[in-house]
C-alpha positions in Angstrom: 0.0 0.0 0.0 1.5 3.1 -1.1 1.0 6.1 1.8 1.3 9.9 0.6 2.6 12.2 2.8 -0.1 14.8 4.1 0.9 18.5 4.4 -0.6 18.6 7.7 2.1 15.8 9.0 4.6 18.0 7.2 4.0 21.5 8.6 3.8 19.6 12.2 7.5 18.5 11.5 8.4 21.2 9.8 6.9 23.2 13.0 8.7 21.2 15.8 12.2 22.2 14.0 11.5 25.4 13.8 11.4 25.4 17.7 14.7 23.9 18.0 16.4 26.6 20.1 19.7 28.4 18.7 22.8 26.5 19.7 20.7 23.5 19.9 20.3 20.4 17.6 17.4 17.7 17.9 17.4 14.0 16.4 15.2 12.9 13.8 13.3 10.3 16.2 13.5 12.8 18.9 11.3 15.3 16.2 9.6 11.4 15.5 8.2 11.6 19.4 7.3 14.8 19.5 4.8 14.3 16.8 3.1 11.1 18.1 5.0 9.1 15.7 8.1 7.5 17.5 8.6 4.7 14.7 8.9 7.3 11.9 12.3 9.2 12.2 13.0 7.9 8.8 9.5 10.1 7.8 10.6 12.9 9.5 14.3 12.9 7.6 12.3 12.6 4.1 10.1 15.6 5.1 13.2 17.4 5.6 14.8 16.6 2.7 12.0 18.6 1.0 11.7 21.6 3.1 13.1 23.9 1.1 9.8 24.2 -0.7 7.6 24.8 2.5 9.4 27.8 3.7 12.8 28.7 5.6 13.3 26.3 8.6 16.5 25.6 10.4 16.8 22.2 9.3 20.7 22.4 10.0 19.9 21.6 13.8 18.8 18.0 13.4 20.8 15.3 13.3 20.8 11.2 13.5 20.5 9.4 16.6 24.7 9.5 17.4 24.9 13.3 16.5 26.1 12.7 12.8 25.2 15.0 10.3 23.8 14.7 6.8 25.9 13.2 4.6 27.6 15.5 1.5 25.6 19.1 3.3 29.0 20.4 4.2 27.0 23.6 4.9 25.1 22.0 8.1 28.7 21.9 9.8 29.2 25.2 9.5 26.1 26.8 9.8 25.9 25.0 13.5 29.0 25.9 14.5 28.0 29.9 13.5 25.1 29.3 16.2 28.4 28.0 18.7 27.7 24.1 18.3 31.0 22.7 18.2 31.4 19.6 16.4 33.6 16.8 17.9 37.1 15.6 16.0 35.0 13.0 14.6 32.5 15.3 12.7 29.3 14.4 15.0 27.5 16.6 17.6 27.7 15.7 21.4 24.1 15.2 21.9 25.0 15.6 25.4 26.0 19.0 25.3 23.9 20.4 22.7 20.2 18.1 22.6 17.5 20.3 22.8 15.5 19.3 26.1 12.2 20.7 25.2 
């Protein structure tokens, strides 16, 4: 069964990262929670993927589950670390540091 994704779903995503504090980064299953939807982080990484044509959200501030960042979006590295999020010598965010405990 094919399931489409519903622009109310993605403005609830999309409206939980734009609450991410500055200086703070959230996980995808941590967004995933929020929503009611704790077996969907993969869902809420695709709705990201596509934000760009929803409006201007800082999508930079999530990451994966161990603090990684998105693969070959050099520009999330740097735009964290503008907002004072250091990244560790292994390229990842310390989630313990920096998690967003909303």
């Amino acid at each position: 069964m094919k399931r489409v994704l519903d622009e109310n779903l993605i403005y609830e995503i999309l409206s939980v990262v734009e609450e991410i504090p500055l200086g703070c980064v959230a996980t995808y299953g941590q967004i995933a929670r929020l929503i009611g939807k704790e077996k969907n982080a993969r869902l809420v990484g695709k709705v990201l993927s596509m934000a760009q044509y929803y409006g201007d959200y800082p999508c930079h501030r999530v990451v994966n589950h161990a603090g990684r960042l998105v693969p070959g979006w050099a520009e999330q590295g740097e735009l964290l670390q503008e907002e004072g999020v250091f990244l560790q010598t292994n390229g990842h965010v310390s989630l313990e540091r920096y998690q967003w405990n909303y």
